[in-house]
C-alpha positions, 0 to 999 in steps of 0.5 A, spaced: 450 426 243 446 420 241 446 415 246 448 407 244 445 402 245 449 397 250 448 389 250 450 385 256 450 378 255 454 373 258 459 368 254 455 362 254 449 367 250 456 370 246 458 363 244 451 360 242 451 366 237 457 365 234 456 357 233 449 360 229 453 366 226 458 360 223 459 358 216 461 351 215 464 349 207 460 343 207 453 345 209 447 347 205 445 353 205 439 355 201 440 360 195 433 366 197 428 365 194 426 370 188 419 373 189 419 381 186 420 382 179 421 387 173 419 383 167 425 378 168 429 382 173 430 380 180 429 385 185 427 381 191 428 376 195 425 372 202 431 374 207 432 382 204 429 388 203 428 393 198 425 401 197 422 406 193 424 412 193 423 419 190 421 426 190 414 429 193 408 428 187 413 423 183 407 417 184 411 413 190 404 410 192 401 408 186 407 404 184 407 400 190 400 399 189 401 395 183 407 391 186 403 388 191 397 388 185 402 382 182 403 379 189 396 379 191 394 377 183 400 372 181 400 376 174 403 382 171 401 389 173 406 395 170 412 391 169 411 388 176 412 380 176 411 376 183 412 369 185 412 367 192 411 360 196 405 356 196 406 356 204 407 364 204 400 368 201 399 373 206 402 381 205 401 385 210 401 394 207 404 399 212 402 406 211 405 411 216 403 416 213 395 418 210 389 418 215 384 412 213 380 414 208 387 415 203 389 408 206 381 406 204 383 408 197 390 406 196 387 399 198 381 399 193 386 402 188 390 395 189 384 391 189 382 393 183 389 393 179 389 386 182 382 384 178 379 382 186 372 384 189 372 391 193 366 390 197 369 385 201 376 384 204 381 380 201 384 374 205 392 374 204 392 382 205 393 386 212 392 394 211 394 398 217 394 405 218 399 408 223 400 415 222 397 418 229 401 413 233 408 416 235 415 412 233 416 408 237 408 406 237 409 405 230 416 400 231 412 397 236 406 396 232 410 393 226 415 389 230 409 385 233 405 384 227 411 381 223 412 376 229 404 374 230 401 373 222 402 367 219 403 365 212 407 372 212 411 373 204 411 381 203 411 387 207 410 393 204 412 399 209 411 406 206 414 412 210 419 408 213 422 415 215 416 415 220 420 410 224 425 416 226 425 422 230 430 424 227 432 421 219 439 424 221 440 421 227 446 415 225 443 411 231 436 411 229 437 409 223 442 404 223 437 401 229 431 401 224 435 399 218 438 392 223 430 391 225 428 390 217 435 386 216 432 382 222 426 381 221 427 379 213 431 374 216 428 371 222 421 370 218 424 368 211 419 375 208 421 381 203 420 388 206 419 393 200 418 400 203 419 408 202 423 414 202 423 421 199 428 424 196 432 431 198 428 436 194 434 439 191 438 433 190 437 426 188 439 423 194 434 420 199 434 423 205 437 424 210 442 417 215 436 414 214 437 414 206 444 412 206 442 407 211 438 404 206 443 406 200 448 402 203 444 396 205 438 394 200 437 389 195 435 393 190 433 401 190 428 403 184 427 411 183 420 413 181 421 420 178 416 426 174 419 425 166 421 432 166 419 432 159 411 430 161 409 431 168 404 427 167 409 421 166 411 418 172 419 413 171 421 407 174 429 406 173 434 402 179 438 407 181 442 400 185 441 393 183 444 387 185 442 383 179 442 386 173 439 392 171 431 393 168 429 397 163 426 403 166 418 403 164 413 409 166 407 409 167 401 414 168 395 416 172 388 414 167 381 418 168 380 411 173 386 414 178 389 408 176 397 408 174 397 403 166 403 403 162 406 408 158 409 404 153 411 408 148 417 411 153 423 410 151 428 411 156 434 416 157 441 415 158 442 415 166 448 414 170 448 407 174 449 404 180 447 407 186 446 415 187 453 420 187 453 424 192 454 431 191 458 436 195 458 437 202 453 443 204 453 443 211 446 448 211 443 442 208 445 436 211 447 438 219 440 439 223 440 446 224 439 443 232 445 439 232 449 446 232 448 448 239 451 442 243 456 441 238 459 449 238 457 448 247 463 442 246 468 446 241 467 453 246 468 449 253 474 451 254 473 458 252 474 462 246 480 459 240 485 463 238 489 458 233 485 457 226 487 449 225 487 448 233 479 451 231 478 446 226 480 441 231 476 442 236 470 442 230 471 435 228 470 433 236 465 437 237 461 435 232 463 429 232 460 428 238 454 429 235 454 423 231 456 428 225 464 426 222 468 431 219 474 431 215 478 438 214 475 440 208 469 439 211 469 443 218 472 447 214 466 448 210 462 448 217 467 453 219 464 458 213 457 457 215 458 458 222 461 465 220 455 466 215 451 465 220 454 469 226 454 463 230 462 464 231 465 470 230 472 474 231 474 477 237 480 480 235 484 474 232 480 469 237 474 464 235 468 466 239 462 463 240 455 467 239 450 464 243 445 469 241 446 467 234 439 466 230 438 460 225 
């Protein structure tokens, strides 16, 4: 069962955060600034976030190269556009993911893409490599750089899924997802950040992938042309201002991404991703089912098909996994397949030498 995180505060701090939450009809309030942009597109603003997403080899992190190229240069790079306050010139890039020396070839990659020096290190751009440190090491570590660097306008953070124990965890997700909106907020900043893509399936993965679905500004895909694997293609896959034309880009002899400007984009669908069928073997971790079937079998075993049902939404349920009956129906099938429920006459019983 995940566990929930209880605030306690008292009234008076109760009744000061409802005082700043409170939205008067006669003040002003600023509109966000614009600072990301695809050619005349907007997708992103100081006080939201946004993220990348795509499959394994799509070419994620070269993308997000030439975005903070055009914050670093101020010019276009691909079809990035940026423009960012005078007072915010700092960019601080997060990669949860490679060793240093991959980092130290991203940064000189940006660099390069940005027409600025690689023998020296810029002014306004922090790189931090955290893929040895635990989670939590690395929350902690992001939150305090955050909070601690002046001028601060854009955070890249690639591998959010690097924050997380588990990215089908709701709990961990949705605390993750309340940090960025927070911190966005707080500092006045916009975080761009990345997640892959479910090999089988268009949907970013896991909770933490519907999290971001449902709360981000702007969500662009990067996906392999399926006609021309050397072409990578940028479309917006959720957008809250008008939708970009896709553009693609390639890797050149240099192993730096340029343009392709002959593409022509193909008919997609548009807003944000559909979700496709429920399937249980792909989107229940396989260690959720244990604890689940250890609820649903507490009693001993089942006799009645719908009472069996039942007791799997609770179970599972339990688990942070909300089922409808067409779903614990579909669950109830896997658990069959698998020999982890089996029947005992006209009984459901559990198998708890089941093997996965």
């Amino acid at each position: 069962m995940e566990k929930t995180n209880t605030i306690i505060l008292s009234p008076e701090e109760l009744a000061a955060y409802m005082a700043e939450s409170t939205i008067s009809v006669t003040s002003t309030y600023e509109h966000s600034p614009v600072v990301l942009m695809v050619d005349d597109t907007v997708i992103g603003t100081l006080g939201n976030f946004s993220a990348s997403i795509g499959k394994a080899q799509s070419k994620k992190t070269f993308n997000v190269s030439a975005i903070v190229a055009s914050a670093l240069s101020g010019s276009t790079v691909l079809h990035y556009r940026s423009t960012f306050p005078e007072n915010k010139r700092k960019i601080l890039y997060i990669d949860t993911e490679q060793r240093r020396y991959h980092c130290q070839l991203v940064l000189k990659r940006t660099l390069r893409l940005a027409d600025l020096p690689e023998y020296k290190n810029p002014d306004n751009l922090i790189m931090l490599a955290l893929h040895k440190f635990s989670p939590k090491l690395r929350l902690a570590i992001v939150e305090q750089a955050i909070g601690t660097i002046p001028d601060l306008r854009l955070v890249i953070i690639d591998g959010i899924r690097n924050f997380l124990y588990d990215t089908n965890s709701s709990s961990e997700s949705t605390d993750i997802i309340s940090k960025f909106m927070q911190w966005t907020d707080d500092r006045q900043i916009h975080i761009h950040t990345v997640l892959h893509q479910n090999k089988n399936d268009e949907h970013a993965r896991g909770h933490i992938g519907t999290e971001l679905n449902n709360k981000a500004e702007t969500i662009m895909q990067v996906e392999v042309d399926k006609e021309d694997k050397t072409v990578s293609v940028v479309e917006a896959v959720h957008i809250r201002d008008r939708e970009f034309e896709p553009f693609a880009f390639r890797i050149n002899e240099e192993v730096m991404p340029e343009p392709v400007e002959s593409y022509l984009p193909k008919e997609k669908k548009t807003g944000r991703p559909t979700k496709g069928p429920f399937d249980p073997d792909k989107e229940i971790p396989k260690n959720v089912h244990r604890p689940a079937l250890d609820t649903v079998f507490a009693n001993g075993n089942i006799s009645n098909y719908d009472d069996y049902i039942e007791r799997l939404k609770e179970g599972y349920g339990l688990q942070g996994i909300k089922l409808s009956y067409n779903k614990a129906v579909k669950v109830a099938t896997l658990l069959s397949d698998k020999q982890m429920v089996i029947k005992e006459g006209k009984d459901y019983a559990f198998n708890p030498e089941y093997h996965y």
